[in-house]
Backbone of each chain as ProteinMPNN parsed JSONL, in Angstrom:
{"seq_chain_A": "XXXXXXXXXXXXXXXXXXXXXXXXXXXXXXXXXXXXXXXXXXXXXXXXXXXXXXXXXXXXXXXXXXXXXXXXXXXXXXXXXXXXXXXXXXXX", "coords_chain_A": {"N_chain_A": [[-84.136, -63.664, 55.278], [-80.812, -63.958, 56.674], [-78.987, -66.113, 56.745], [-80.237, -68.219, 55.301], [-80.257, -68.008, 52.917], [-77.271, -68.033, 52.502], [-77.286, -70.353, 52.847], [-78.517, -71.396, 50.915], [-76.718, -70.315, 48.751], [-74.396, -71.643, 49.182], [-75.206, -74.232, 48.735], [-75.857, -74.135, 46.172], [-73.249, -73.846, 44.905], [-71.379, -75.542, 45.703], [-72.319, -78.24, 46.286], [-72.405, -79.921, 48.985], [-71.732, -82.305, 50.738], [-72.183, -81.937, 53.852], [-73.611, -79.062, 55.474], [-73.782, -76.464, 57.445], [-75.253, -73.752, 59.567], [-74.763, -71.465, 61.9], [-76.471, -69.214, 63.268], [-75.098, -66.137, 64.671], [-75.435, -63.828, 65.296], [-76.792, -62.095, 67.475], [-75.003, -62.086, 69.681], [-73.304, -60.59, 69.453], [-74.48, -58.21, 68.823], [-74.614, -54.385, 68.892], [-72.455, -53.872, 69.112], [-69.372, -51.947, 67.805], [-69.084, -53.046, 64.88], [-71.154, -54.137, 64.466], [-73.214, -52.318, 63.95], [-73.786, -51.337, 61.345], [-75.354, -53.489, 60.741], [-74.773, -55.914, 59.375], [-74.192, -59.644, 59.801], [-73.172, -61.878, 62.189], [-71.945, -65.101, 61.19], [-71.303, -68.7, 61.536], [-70.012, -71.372, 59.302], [-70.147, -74.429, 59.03], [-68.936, -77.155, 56.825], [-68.592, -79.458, 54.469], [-67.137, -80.786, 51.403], [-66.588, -81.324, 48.284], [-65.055, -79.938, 46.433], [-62.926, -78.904, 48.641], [-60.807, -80.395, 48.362], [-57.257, -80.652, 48.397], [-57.252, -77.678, 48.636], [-55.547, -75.392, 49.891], [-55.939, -73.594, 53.452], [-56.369, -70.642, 53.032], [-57.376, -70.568, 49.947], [-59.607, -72.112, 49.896], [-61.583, -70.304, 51.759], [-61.589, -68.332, 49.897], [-63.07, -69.366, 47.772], [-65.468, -69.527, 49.102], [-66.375, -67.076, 49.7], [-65.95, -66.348, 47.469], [-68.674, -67.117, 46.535], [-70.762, -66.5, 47.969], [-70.357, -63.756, 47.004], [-72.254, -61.159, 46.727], [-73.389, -60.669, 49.034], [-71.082, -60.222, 51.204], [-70.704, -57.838, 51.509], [-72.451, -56.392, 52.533], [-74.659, -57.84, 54.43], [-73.499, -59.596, 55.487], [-71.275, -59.178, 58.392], [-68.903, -60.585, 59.517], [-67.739, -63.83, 59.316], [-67.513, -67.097, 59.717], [-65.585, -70.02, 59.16], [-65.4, -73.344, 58.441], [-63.857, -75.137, 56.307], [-64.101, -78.627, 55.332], [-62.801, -81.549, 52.939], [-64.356, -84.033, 51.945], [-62.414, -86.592, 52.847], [-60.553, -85.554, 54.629], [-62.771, -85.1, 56.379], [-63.355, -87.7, 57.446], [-61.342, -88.469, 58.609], [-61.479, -87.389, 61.133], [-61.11, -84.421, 61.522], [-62.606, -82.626, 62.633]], "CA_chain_A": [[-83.295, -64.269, 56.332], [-79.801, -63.887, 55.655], [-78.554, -67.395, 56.832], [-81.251, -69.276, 54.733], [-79.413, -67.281, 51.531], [-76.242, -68.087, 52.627], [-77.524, -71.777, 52.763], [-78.551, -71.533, 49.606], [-75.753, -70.048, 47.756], [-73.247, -72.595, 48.974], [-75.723, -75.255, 48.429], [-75.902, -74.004, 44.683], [-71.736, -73.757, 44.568], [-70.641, -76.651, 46.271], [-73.215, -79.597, 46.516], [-71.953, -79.999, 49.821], [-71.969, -83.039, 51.712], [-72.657, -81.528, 54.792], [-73.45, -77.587, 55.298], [-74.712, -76.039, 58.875], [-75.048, -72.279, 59.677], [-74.811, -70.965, 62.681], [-76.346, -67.525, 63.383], [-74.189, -65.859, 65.858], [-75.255, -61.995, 64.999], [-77.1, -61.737, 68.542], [-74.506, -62.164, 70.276], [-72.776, -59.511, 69.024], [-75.573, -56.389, 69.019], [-74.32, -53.558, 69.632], [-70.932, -53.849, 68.892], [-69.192, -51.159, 66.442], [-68.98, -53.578, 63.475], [-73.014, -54.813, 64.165], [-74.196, -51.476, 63.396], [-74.16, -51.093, 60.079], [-76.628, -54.282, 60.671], [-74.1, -56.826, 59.136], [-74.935, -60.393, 60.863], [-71.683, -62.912, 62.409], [-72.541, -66.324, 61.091], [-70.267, -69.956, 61.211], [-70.393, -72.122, 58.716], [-69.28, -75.735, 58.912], [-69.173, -77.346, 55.131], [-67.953, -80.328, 53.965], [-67.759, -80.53, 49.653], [-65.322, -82.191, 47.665], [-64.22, -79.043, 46.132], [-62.373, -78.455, 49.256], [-59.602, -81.49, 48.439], [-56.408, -80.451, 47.87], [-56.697, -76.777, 48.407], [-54.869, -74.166, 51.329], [-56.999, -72.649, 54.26], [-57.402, -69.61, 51.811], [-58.145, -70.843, 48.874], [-61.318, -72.512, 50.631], [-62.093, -69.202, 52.166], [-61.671, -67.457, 49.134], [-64.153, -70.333, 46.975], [-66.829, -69.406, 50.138], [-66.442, -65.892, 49.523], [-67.068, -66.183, 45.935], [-69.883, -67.932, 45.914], [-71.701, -65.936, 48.607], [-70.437, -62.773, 46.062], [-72.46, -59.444, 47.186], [-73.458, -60.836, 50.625], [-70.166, -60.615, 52.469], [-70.408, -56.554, 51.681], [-73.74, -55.89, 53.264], [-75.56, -58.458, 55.143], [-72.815, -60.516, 56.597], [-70.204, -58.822, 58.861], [-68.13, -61.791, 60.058], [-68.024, -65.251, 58.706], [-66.236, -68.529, 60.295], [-65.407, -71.224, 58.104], [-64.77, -75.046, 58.87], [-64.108, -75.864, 55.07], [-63.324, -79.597, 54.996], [-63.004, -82.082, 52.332], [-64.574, -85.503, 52.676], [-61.466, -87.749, 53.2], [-60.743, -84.659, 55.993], [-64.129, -85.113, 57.442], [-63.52, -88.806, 57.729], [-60.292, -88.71, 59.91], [-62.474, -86.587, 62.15], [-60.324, -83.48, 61.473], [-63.381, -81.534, 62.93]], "C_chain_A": [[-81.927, -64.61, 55.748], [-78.905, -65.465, 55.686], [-79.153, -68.451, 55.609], [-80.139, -69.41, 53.18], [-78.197, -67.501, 51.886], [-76.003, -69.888, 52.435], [-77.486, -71.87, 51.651], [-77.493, -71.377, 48.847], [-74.803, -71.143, 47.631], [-73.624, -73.882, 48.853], [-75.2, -75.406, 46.792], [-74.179, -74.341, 44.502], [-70.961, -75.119, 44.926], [-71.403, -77.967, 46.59], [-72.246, -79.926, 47.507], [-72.397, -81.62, 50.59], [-73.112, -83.208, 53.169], [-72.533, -79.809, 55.295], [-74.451, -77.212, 56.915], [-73.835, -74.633, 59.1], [-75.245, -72.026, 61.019], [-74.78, -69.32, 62.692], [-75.721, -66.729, 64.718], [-74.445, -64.222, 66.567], [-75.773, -61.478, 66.718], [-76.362, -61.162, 69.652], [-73.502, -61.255, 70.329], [-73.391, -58.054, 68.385], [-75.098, -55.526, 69.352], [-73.026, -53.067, 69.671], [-70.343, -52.75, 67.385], [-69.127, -51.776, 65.14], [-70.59, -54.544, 63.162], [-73.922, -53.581, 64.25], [-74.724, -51.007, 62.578], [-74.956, -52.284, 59.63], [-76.278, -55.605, 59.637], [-73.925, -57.857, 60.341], [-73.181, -61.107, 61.148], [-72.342, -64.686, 62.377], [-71.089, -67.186, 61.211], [-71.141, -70.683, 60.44], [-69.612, -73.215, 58.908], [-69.846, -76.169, 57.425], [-68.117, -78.398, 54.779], [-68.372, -80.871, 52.232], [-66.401, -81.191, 49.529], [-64.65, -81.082, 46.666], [-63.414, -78.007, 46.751], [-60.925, -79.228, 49.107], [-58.524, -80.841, 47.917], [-56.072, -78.572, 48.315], [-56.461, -76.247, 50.229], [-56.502, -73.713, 51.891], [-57.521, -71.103, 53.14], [-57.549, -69.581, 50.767], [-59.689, -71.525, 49.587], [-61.818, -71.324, 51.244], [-61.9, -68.541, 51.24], [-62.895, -68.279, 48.452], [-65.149, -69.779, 47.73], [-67.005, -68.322, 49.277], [-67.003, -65.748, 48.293], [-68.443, -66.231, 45.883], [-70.96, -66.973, 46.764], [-71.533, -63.74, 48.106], [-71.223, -61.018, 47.441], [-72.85, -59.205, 48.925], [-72.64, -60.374, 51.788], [-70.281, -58.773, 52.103], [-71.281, -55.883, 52.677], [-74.286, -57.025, 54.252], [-74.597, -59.183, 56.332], [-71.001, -59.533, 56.811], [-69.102, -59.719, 58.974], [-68.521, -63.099, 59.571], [-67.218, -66.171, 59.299], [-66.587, -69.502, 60.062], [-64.504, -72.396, 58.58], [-65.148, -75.259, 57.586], [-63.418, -76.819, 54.904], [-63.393, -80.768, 53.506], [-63.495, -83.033, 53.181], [-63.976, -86.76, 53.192], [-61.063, -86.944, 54.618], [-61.576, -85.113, 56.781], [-64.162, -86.69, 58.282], [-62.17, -89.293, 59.036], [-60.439, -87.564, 61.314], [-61.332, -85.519, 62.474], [-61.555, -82.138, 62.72], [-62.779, -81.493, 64.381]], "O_chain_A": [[-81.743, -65.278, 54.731], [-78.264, -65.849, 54.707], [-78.47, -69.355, 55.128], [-79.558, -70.349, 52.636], [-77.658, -66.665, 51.162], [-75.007, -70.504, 52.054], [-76.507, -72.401, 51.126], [-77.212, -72.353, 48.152], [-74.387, -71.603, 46.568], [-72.763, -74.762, 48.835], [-74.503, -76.281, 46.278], [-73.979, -75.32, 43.783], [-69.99, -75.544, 44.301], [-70.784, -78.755, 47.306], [-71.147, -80.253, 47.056], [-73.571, -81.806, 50.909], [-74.076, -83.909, 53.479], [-71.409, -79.339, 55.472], [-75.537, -77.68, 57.258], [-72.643, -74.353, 58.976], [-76.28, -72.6, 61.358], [-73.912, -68.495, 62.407], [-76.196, -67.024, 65.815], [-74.042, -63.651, 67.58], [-75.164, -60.525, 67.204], [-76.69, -60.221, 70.374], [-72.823, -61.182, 71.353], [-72.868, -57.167, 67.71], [-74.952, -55.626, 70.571], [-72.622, -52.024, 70.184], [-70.809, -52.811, 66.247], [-69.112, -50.991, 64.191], [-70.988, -55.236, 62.225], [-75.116, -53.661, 64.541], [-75.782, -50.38, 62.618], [-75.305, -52.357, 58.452], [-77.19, -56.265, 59.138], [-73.646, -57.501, 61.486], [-72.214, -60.855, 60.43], [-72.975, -65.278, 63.25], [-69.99, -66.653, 61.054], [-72.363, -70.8, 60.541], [-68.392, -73.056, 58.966], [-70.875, -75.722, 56.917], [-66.911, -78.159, 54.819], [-69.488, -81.234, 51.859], [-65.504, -81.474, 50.323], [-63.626, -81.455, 46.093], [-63.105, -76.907, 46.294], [-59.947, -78.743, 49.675], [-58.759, -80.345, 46.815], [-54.916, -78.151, 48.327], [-56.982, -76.594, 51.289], [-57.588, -73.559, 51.334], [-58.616, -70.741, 52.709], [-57.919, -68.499, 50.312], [-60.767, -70.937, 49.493], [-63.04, -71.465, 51.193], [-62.066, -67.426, 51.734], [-63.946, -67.672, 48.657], [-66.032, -69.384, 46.968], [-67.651, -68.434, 48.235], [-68.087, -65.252, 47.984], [-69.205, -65.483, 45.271], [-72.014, -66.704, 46.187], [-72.179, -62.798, 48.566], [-70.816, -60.329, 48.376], [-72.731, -58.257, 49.702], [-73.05, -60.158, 52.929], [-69.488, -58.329, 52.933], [-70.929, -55.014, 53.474], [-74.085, -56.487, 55.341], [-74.791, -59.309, 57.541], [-70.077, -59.309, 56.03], [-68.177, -59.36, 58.245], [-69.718, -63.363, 59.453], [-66.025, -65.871, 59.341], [-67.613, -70.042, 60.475], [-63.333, -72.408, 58.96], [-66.321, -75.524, 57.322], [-62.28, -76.656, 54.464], [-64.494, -80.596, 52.983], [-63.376, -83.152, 54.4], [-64.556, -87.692, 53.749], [-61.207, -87.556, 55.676], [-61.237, -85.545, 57.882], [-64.739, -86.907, 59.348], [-62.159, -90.119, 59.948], [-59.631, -87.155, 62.148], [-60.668, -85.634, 63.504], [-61.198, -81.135, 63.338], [-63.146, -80.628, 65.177]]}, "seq_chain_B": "XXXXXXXXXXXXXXXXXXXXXXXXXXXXXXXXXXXXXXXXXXXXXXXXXXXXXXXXXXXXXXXXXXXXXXXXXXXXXXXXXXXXXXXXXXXXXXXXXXXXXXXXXXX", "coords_chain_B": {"N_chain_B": [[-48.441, -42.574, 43.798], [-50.482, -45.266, 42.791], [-53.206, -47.286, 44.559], [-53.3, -49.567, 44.609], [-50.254, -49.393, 44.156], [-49.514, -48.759, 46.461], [-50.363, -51.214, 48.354], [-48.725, -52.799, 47.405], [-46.656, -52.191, 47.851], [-46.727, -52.205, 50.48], [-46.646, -54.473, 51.66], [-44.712, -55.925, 49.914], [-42.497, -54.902, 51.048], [-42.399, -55.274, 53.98], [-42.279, -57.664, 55.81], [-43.722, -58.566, 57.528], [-47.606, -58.231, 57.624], [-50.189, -56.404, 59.006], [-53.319, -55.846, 58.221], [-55.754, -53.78, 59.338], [-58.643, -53.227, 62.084], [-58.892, -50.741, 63.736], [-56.024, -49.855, 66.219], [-52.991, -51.961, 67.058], [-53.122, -51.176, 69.742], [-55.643, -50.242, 70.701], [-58.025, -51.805, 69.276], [-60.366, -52.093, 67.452], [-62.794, -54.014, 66.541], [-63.396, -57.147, 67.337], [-62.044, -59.621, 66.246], [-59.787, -58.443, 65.258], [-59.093, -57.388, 67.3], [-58.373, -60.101, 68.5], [-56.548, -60.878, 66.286], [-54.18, -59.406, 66.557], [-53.619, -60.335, 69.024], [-52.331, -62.725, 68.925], [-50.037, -62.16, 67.257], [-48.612, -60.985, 68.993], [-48.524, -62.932, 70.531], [-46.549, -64.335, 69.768], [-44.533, -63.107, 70.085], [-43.761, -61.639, 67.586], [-42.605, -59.088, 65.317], [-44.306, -56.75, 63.319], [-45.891, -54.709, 60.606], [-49.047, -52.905, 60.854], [-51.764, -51.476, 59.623], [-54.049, -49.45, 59.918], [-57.292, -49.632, 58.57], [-59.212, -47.919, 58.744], [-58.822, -45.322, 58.401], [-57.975, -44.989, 56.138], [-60.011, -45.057, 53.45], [-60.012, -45.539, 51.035], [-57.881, -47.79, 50.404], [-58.894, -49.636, 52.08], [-61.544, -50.452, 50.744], [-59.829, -51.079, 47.873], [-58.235, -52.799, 48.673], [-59.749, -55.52, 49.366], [-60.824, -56.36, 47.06], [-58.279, -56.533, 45.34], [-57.459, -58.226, 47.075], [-59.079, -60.736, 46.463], [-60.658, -61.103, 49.185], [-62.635, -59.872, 51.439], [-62.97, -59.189, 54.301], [-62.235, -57.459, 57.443], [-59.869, -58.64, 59.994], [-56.405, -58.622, 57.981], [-53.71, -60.773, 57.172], [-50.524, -60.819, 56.173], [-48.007, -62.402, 55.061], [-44.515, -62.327, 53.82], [-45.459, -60.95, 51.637], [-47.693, -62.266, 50.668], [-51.386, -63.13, 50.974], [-51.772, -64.7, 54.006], [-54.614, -65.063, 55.471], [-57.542, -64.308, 57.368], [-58.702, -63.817, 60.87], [-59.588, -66.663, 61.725], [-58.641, -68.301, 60.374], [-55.855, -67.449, 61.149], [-55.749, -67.922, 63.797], [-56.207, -71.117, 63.817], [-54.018, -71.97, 62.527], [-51.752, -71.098, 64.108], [-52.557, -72.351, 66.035], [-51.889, -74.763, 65.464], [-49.149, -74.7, 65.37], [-48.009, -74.515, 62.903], [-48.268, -70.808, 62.168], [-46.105, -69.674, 64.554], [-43.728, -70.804, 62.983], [-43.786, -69.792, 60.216], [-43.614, -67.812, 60.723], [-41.06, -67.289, 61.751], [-39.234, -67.943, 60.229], [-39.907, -65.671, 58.287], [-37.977, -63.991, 59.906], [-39.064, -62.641, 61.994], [-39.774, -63.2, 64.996], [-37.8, -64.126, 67.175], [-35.398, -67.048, 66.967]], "CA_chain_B": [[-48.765, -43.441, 43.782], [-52.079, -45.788, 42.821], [-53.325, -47.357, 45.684], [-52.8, -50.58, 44.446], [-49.124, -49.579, 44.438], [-48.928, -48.351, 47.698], [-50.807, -51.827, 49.058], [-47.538, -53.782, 47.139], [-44.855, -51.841, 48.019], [-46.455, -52.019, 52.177], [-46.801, -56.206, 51.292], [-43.675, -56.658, 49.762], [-41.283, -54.159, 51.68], [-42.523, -55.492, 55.052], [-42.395, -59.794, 56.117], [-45.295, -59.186, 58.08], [-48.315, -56.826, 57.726], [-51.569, -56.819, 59.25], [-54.141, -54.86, 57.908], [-56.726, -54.049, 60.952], [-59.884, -52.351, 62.076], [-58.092, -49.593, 64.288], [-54.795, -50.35, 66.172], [-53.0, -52.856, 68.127], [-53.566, -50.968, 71.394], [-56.747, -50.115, 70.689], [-58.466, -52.687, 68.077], [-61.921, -51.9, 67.458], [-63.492, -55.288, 66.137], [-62.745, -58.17, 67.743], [-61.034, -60.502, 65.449], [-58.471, -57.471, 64.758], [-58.033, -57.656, 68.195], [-57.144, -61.325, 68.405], [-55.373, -61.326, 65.768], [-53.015, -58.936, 67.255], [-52.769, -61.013, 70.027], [-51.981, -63.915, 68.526], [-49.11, -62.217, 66.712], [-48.257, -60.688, 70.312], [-48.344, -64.371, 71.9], [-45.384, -65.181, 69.466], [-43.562, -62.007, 69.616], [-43.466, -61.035, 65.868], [-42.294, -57.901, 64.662], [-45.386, -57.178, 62.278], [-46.572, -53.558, 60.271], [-50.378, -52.889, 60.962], [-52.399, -50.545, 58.946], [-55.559, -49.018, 60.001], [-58.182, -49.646, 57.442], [-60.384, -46.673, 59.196], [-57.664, -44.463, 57.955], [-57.727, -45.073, 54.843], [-60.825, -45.342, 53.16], [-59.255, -45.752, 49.204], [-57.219, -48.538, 50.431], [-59.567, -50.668, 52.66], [-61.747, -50.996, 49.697], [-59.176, -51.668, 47.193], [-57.236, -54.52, 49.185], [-60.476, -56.239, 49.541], [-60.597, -56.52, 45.319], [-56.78, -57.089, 45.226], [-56.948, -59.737, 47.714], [-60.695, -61.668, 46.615], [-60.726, -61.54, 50.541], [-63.95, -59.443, 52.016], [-63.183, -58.662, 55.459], [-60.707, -57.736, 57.697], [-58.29, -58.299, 59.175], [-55.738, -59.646, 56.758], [-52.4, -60.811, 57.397], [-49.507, -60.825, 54.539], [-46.278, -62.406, 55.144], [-43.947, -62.14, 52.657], [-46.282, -60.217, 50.165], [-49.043, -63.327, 50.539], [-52.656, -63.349, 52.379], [-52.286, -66.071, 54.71], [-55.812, -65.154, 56.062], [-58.149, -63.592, 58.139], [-58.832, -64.156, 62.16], [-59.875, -68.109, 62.022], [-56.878, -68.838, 59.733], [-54.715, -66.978, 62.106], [-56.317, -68.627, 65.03], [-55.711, -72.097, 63.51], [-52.242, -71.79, 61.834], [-51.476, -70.455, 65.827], [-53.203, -73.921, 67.3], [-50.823, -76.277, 65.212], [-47.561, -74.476, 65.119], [-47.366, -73.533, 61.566], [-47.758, -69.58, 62.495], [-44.918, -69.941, 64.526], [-42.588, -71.49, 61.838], [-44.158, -69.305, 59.264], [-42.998, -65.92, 61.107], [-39.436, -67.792, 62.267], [-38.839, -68.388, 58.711], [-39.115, -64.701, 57.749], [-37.252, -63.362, 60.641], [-40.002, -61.397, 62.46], [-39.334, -63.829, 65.344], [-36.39, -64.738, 67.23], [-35.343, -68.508, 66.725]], "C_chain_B": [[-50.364, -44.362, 43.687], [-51.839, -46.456, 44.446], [-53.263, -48.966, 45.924], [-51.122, -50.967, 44.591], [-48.438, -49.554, 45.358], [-49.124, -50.003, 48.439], [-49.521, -53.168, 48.644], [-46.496, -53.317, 47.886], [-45.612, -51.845, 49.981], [-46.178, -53.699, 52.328], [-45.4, -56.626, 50.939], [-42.326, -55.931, 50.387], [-41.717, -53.873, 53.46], [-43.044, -57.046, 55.276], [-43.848, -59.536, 56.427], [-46.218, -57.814, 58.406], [-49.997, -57.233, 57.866], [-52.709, -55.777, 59.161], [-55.754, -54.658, 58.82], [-57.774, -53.011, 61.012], [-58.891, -51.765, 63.58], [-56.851, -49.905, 64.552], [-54.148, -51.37, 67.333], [-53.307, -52.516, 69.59], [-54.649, -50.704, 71.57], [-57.328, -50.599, 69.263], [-59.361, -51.718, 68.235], [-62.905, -53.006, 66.721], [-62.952, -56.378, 66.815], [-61.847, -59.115, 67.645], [-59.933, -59.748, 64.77], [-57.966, -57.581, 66.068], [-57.065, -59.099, 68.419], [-56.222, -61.593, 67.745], [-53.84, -60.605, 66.266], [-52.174, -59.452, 68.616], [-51.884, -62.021, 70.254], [-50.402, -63.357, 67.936], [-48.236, -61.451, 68.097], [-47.49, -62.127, 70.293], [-46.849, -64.558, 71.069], [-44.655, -64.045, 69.06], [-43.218, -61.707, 68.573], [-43.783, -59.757, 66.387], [-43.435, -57.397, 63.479], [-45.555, -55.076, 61.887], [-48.078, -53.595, 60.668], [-50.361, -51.622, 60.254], [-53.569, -50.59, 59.214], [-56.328, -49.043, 59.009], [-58.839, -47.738, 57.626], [-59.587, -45.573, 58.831], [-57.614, -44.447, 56.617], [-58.874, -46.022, 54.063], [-60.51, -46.202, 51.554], [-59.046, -47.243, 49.737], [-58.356, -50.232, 51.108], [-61.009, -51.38, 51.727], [-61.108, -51.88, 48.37], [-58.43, -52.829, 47.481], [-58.783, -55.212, 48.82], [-61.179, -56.783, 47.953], [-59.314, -57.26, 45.014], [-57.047, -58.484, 45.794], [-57.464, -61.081, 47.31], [-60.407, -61.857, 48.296], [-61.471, -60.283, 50.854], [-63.663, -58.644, 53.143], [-61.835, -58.588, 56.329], [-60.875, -58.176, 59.174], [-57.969, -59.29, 58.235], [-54.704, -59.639, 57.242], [-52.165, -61.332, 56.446], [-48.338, -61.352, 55.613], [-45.576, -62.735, 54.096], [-44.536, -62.102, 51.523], [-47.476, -61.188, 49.948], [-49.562, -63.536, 51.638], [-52.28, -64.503, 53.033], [-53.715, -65.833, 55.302], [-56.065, -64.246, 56.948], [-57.879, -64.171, 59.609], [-58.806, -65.717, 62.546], [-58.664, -68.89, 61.429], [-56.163, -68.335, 60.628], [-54.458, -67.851, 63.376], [-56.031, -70.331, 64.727], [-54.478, -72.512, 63.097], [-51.531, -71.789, 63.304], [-51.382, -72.127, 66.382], [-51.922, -74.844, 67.07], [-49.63, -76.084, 64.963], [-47.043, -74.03, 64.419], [-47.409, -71.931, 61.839], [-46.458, -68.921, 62.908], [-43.572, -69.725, 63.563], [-42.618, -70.388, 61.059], [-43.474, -68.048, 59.687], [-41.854, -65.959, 61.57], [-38.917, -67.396, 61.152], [-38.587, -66.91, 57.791], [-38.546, -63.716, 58.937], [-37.938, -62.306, 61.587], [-39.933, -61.635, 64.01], [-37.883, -64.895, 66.074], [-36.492, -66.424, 67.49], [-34.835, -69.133, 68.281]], "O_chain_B": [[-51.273, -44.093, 44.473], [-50.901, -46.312, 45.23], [-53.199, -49.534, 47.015], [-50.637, -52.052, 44.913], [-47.288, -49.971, 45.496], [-48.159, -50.298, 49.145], [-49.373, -54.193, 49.309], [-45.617, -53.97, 48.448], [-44.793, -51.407, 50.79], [-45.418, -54.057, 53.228], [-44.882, -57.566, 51.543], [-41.212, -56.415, 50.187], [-41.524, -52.838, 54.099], [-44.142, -57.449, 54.893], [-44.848, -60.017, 55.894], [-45.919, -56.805, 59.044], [-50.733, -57.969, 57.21], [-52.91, -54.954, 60.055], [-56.671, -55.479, 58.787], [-57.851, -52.082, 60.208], [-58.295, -52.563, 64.304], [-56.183, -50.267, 63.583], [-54.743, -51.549, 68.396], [-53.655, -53.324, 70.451], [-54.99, -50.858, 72.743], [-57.154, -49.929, 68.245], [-59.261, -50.718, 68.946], [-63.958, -52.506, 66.324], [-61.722, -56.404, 66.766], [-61.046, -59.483, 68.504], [-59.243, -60.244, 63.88], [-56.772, -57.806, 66.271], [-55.849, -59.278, 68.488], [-55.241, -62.257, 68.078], [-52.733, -61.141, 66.312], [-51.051, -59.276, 69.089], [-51.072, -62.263, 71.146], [-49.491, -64.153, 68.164], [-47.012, -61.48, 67.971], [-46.298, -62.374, 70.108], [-45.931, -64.954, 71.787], [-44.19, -63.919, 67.927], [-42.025, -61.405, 68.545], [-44.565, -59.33, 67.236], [-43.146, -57.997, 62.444], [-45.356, -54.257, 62.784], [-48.352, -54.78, 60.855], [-49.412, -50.841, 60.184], [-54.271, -51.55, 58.897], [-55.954, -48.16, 58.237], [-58.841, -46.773, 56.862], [-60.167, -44.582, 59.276], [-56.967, -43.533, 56.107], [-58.832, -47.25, 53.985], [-60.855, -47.34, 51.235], [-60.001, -47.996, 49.546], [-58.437, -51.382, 50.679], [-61.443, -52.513, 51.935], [-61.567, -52.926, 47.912], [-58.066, -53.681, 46.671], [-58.838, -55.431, 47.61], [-62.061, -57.641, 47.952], [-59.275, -58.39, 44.527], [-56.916, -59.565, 45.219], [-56.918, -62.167, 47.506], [-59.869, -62.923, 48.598], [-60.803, -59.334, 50.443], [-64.017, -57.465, 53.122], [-60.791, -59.223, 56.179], [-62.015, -58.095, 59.63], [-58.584, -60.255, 57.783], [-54.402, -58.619, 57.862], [-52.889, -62.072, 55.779], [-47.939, -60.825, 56.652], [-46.102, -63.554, 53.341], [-44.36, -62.861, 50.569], [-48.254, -60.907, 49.037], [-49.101, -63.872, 52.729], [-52.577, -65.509, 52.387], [-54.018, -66.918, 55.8], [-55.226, -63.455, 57.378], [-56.937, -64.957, 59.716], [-58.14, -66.091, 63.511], [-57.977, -69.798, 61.896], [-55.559, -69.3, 61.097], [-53.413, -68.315, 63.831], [-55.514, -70.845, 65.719], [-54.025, -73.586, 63.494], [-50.676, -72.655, 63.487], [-50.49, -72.794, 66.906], [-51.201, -75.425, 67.882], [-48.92, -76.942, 64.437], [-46.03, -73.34, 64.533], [-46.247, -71.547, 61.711], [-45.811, -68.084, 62.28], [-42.743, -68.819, 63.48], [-41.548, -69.78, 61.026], [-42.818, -67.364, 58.902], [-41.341, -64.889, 61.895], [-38.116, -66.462, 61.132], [-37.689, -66.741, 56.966], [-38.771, -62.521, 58.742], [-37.385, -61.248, 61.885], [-39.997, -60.59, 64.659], [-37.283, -65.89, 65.667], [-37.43, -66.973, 68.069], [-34.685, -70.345, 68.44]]}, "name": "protein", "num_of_chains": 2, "seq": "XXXXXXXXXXXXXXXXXXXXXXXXXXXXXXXXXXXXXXXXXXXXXXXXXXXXXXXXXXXXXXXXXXXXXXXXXXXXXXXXXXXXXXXXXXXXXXXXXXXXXXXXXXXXXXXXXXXXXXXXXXXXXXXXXXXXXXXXXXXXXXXXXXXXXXXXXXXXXXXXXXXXXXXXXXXXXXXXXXXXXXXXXXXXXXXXXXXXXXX"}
């Protein structure tokens, strides 16, 4: 289950605060970029090794960490990467 | 030319370049289309490059960049991001500014 592994990885990378996956791939069956059987997940993620950095540096840190995944399994990804002083002025 | 050289010289000898799954009149992924729309909504002047066209290249950016998936938008030779970055940058104005600033955009 490719969400579970996606849980995991950024569990392992980021001792996250707060981490929730949303599988989305259904909703998008059928579509020319869900045939090669790559899923569309969101992630919301709140870690403290989001403080300080740009929208893509936090989408590049994801990316790392979830490494060979984003080639094969996961088509689409959407990222709410906040820090915890973020999370607290209810940026969400 | 490598194909690394070609992906500088389209980055740094164009403000704004959006590297896409087919083309603005006809996307073919979704978040290639929005993003085209988004750079529509604020009338920028922008390059696009078909990935599906160019197999060499749509691998090699995605090494160059550490960025995975597309699309990608470059302005002035740096990723600002994929679809959700685009889509947010858009919400709060900075996009805008950001594409005023290199002239893609009338003021």
């Amino acid at each position: 289950m490719t969400s579970e592994q996606i849980k995991q990885s950024l569990n392992d990378a980021f001792k996250p605060e707060l981490l929730e996956i949303i599988d989305n791939s259904a909703a998008h069956a059928g579509h020319a970029g869900a045939k090669s059987g790559g899923g569309h997940y969101h992630v919301t993620i709140i870690a403290e090794a989001f403080e300080g950095k740009s929208l893509v540096q936090r989408h590049q840190l994801i990316y790392k960490a979830l490494g060979d995944m984003m080639k094969q399994q996961i088509h689409a990804l959407g990222i709410n990467a906040l820090s915890p002083s973020e999370e607290t002025k209810g940026s969400l | 030319m490598t194909v690394i050289a070609r992906i500088k010289d389209q980055i740094e000898n164009n403000s704004v370049v959006l590297y896409m799954k087919g083309t603005p009149d006809f996307p073919q992924c979704g978040f290639s289309g929005q993003s085209v729309q988004i750079l529509n909504a604020c009338q920028a002047k922008f390059m696009y490059v078909n990935i599906f066209e160019d197999a060499e290249l749509r691998e090699a950016l995605k090494e160059y960049s550490n960025w995975p998936t597309y699309p990608q938008l470059y302005i002035n030779g740096e990723l600002v991001g994929g679809c959700d970055i685009i889509i947010d940058l858009y919400k709060k104005g900075e996009l805008l500014t950001m594409l005023t600033a290199v002239g893609v955009v009338e003021a």
